[in-house]
C-alpha positions as CSV (number, residue, x, y, z in Angstrom):
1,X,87.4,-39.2,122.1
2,X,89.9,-39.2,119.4
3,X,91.5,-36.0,118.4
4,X,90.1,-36.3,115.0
5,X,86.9,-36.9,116.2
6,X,86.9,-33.9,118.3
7,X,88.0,-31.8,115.7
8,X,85.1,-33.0,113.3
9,X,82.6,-32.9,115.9
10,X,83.5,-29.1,116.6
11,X,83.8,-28.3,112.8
12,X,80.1,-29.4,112.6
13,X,79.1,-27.3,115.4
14,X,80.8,-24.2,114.1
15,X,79.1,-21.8,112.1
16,X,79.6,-21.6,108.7
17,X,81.8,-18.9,107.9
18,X,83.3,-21.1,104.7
19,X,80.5,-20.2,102.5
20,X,80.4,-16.6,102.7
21,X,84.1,-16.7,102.3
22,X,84.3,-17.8,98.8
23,X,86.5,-17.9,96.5
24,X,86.3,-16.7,92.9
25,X,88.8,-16.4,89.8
26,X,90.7,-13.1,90.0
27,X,89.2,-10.5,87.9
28,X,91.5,-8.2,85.4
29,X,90.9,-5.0,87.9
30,X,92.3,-7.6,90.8
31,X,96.1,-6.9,92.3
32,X,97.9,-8.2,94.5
33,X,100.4,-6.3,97.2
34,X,104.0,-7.5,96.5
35,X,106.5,-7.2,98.5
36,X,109.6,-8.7,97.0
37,X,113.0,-8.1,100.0
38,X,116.5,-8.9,99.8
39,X,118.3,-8.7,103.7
40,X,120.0,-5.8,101.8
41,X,117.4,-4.2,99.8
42,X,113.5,-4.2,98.7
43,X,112.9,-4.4,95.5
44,X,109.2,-4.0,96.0
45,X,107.2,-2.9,99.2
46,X,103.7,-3.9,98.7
47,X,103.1,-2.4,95.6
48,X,99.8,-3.7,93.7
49,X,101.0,-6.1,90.8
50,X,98.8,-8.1,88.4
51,X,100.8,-11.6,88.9
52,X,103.6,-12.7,89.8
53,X,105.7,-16.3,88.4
54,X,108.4,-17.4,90.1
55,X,110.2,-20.8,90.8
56,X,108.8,-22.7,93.4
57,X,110.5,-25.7,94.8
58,X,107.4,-27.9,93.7
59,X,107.0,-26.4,90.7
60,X,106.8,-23.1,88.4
61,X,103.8,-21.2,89.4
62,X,101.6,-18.3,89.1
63,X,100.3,-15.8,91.8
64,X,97.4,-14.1,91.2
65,X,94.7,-12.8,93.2
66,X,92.8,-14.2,95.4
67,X,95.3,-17.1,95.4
68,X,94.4,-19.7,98.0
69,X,97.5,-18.8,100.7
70,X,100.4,-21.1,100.9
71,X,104.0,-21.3,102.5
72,X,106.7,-21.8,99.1
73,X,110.1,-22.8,99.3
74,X,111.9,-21.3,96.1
75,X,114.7,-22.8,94.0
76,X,116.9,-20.7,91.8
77,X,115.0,-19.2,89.0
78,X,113.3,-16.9,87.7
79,X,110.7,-14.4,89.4
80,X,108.5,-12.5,87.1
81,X,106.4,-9.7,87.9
82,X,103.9,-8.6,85.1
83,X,102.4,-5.0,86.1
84,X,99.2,-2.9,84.9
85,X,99.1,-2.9,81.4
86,X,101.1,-6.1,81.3
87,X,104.8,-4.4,81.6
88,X,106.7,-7.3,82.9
89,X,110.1,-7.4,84.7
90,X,112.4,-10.2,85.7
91,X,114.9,-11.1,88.5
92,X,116.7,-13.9,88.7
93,X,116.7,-15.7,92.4
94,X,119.0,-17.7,94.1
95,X,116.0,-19.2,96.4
96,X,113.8,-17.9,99.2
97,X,110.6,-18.0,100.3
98,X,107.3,-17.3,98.8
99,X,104.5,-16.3,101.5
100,X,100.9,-15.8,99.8
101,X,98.7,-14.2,102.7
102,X,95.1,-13.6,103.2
103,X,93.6,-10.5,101.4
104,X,95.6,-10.7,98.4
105,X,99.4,-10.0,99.6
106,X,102.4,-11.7,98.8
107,X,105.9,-11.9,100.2
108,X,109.0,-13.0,98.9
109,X,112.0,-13.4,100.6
110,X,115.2,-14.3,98.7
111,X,119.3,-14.2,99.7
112,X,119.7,-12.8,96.5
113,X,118.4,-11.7,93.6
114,X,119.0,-9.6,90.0
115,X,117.7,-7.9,87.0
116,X,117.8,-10.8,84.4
117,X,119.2,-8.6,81.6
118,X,122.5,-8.0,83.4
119,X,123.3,-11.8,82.9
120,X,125.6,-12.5,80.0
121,X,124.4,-15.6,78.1
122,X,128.1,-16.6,76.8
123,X,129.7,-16.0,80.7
124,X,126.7,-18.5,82.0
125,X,127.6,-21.1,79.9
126,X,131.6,-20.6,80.2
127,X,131.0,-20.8,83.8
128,X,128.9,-23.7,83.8
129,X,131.4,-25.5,81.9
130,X,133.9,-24.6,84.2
131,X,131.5,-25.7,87.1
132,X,131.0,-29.1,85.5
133,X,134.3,-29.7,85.1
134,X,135.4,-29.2,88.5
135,X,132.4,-31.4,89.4
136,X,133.4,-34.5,87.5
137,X,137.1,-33.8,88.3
138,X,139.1,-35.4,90.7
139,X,139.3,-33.0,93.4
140,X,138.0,-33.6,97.0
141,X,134.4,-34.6,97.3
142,X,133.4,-31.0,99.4
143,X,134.9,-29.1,96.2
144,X,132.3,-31.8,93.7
145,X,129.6,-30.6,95.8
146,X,130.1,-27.2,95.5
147,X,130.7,-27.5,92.0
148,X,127.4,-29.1,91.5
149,X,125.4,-26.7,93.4
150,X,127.1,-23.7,91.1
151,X,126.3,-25.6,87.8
152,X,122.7,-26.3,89.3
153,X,122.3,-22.7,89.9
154,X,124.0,-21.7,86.2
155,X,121.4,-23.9,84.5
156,X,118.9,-22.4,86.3
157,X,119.9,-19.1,84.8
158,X,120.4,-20.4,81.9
159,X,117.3,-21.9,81.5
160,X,115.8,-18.4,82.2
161,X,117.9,-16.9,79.8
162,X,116.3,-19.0,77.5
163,X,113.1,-17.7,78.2
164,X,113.4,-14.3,78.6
């Protein structure tokens, strides 16, 4: 019997647990548990948030509760956390990942992150500048690279600059 087959054959034998385990919209009293870590620091240690946005590697998206779980590689961006009362504060990431678990918890892990006001608007774009140039310049092709990952990270920021 094919392994398929088996499986299908076993999922019809199994009691129905998916039905009683349904899932709704989040309602405004819902939270979710954040825990947002640093390997040097935690920023949050499941505290009970509203919703979280952040930068996913497929996409921008939204955590709420009762979010289906998922495994999310992040890019550099933006992560925003909107509180009770819809206070909202903002980090900017270099990447990570995004863990949504059962029973409304989240976990993010990220090398690095900080508050978005302490990013200057005018030294983003002088160092991006600077970053593109060294990436179209004629240096070695291991110094283009880097160059090209630092300007993809300074738009990044400065596309959430933008937003803020």
């Amino acid at each position: 019997m094919s392994a398929l087959r088996l499986l299908s054959s076993a999922a019809r034998r199994a009691p129905s647990t998916l039905a009683q385990q349904r899932r709704g919209y989040a309602e405004v009293a819902d939270k979710i548990s954040l825990s947002l870590v640093l390997p040097h620091q935690a920023i949050f240690t499941s505290t009970d948030v509203v919703q979280v946005n952040l930068a996913a590697a497929t996409g921008d998206m939204g955590i709420l509760a009762n979010h289906v779980p998922s495994i999310e590689a992040l890019r550099p961006g933006m992560i925003e956390v909107i509180e009770s009362g819809n206070a909202s504060k903002k980090w900017f990431a270099s990447g990570g990942f995004a863990t949504v678990h059962p029973g409304n918890k989240l976990t993010i892990n990220v090398v690095e992150a900080a508050p978005l006001e302490l990013f200057s608007s005018e030294a983003v774009r002088a160092n991006l500048q600077e970053a593109l140039k060294v990436a179209t310049g004629n240096g070695s092709e291991e110094d283009k690279m880097e160059a090209r990952i630092e300007a993809d990270v300074y738009e990044a920021l400065q596309h959430a600059l933008g937003s803020k």
